[in-house]
C-alpha positions in Angstrom: 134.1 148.2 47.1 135.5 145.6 48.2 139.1 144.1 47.2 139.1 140.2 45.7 142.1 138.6 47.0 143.7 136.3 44.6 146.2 133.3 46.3 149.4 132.8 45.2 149.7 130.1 43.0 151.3 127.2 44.9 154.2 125.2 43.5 154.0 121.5 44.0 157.4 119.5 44.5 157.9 117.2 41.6 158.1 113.8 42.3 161.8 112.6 41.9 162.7 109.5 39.9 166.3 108.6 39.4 166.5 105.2 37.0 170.5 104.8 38.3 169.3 105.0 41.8 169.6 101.6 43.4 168.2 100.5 46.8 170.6 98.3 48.7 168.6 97.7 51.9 167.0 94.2 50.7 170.6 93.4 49.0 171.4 93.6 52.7 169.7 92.1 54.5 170.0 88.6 52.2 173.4 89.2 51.6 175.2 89.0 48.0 175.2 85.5 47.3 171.7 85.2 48.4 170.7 88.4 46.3 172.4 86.9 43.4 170.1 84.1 43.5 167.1 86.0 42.8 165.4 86.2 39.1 166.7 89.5 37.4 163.2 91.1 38.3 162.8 90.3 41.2 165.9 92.1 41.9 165.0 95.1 40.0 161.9 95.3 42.0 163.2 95.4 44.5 166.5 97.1 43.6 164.9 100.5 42.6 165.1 103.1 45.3 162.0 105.9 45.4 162.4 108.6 46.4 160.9 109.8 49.3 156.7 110.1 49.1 156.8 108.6 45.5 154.9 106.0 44.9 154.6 102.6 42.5 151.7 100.9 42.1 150.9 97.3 40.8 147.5 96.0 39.2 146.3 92.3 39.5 143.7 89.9 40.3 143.4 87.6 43.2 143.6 84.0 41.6 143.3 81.9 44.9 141.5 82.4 48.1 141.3 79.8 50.9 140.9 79.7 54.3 139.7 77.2 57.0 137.2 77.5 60.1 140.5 78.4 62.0 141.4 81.3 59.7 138.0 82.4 59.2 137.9 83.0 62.8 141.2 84.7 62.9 140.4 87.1 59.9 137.1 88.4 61.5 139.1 88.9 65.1 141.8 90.7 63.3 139.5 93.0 61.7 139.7 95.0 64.8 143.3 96.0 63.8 142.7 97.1 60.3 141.9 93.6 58.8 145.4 92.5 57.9 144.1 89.4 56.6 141.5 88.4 54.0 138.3 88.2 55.5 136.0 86.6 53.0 136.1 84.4 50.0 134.6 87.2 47.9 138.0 88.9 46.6 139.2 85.4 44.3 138.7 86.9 40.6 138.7 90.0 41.5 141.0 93.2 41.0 143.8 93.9 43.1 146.2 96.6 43.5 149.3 97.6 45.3 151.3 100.8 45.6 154.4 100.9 47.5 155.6 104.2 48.9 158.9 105.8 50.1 158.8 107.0 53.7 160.9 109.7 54.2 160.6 109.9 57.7 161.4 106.1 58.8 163.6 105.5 55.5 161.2 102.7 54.8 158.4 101.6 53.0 154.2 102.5 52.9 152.4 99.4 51.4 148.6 100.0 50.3 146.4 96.4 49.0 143.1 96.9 47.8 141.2 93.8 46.8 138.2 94.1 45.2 135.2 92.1 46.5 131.8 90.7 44.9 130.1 92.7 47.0 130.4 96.2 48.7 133.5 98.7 49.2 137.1 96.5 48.5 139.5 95.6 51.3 142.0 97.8 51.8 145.4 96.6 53.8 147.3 99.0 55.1 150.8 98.7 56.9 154.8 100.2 56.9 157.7 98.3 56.4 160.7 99.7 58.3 164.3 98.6 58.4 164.5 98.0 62.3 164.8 95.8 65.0 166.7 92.4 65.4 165.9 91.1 62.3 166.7 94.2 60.3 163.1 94.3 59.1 159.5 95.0 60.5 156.1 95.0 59.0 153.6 97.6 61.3 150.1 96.6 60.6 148.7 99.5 62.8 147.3 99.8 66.4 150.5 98.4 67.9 150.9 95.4 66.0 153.5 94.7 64.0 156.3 91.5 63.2 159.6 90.8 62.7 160.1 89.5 59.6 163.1 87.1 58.1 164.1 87.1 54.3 165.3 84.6 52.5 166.0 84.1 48.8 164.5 80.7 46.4 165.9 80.1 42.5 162.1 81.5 41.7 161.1 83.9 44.6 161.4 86.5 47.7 160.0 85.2 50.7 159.2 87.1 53.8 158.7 84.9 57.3 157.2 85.6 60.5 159.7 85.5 63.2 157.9 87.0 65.8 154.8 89.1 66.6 155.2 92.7 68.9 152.8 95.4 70.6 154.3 98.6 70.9 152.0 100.1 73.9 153.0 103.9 75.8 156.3 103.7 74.1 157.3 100.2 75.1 157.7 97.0 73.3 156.4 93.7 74.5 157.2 91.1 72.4 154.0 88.2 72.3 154.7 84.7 72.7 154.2 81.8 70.8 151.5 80.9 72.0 149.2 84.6 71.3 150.7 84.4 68.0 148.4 83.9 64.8 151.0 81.4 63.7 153.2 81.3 61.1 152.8 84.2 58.2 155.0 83.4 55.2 154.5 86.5 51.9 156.0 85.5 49.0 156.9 87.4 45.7 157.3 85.1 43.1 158.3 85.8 39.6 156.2 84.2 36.8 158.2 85.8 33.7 157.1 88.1 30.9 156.4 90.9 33.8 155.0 89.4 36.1 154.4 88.4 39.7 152.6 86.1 42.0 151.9 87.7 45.7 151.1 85.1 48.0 150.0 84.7 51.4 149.7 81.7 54.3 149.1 81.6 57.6 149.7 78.3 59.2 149.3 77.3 63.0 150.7 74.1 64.8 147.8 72.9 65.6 144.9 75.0 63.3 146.9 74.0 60.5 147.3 75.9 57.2 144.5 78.4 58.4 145.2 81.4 55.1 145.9 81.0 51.6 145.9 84.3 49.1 146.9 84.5 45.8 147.5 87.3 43.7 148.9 87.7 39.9 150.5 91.5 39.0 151.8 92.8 36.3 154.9 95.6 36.4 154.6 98.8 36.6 154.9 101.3 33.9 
């Protein structure tokens, strides 16, 4: 007869949470007086350190979604990267959601957006902030791309600016200029009070003009 082999039950690691855990890196890079101008939740959001693979996650809906024959064009060619950009008109009223999570590896950050669409499967973003390079942050959208990224502080919100576009290719890093870049990319997190948050997005080009605009209301996390 023959012997039944029962597997060894498998512990999982618990997810860590630490509440007096606080994450200094975008304290940093503003710098205190900066930091101190931010609303209270904005900090906090931004002031709680995960711990490594735990994740947070944020439920919305996208309340604005505009784009012009310029940005149209430059959401369908970016689709070949992973479709960093809003592709269609057919997320605005729909659900959105966004769950950050702590890399352990890179000591930064996993960021997952799904939108959901009218019709068919949702968009989903995917990219990795890390805490490199000149500017002391990068946003990695996949396939090579990524940008630099400068933060700066407003009375009402956390805003994150393009300062330059890179292709990491066999190792090296060629920075793009100007002129292959999709323009100016400004993400904003914008506290509205009473838990929540506006997410916005806009793309603007010299001489395509204000090509992107996304907006997206969340509510914290419980």
């Amino acid at each position: 007869m023959s012997s039944i082999h029962i597997a060894p039950e498998v512990k999982q690691t618990p997810i860590c949470i630490d509440p007096q855990t606080t994450d200094l890196r975008f304290r940093s890079l503003l710098g205190v007086g900066a930091w101190a101008r931010l609303p209270v939740a904005i900090r906090k959001r931004f002031g709680k350190r995960l711990c490594a693979g735990q994740s947070v996650a944020y439920q919305g809906v996208v309340t604005a979604m505009r784009m012009n024959p310029a940005g149209w064009l430059l959401a369908q060619a970016a689709r070949i990267i992973g479709a960093p950009f809003p592709f269609d008109r057919s997320s605005l009223h729909q659900p959105a959601v966004v769950v950050v999570t702590e890399d352990g590896a890179s000591d930064g950050q996993f960021w997952v957006r799904q939108y959901g669409r009218a019709h068919g499967f949702p968009q989903v973003v995917y990219s990795s902030k890390r805490f490199a390079g000149v500017t002391g942050l990068e946003e990695y959208i996949g396939y090579g791309v990524g940008m630099a990224l400068q933060v700066e502080a407003t009375d009402d919100a956390l805003l994150f600016k393009s300062d330059h576009f890179f292709l990491q290719i066999a190792g090296r890093r060629l920075r793009l200029p100007r002129a292959l870049s999709p323009g100016k990319v400004v993400v904003g997190h914008h506290d509205l009070g009473d838990g929540c948050f506006r997410f916005s997005l806009a793309v603007t080009h010299p001489l395509f003009g204000a090509m992107l605009h996304q907006d997206a209301v969340f509510r914290d996390a419980h």
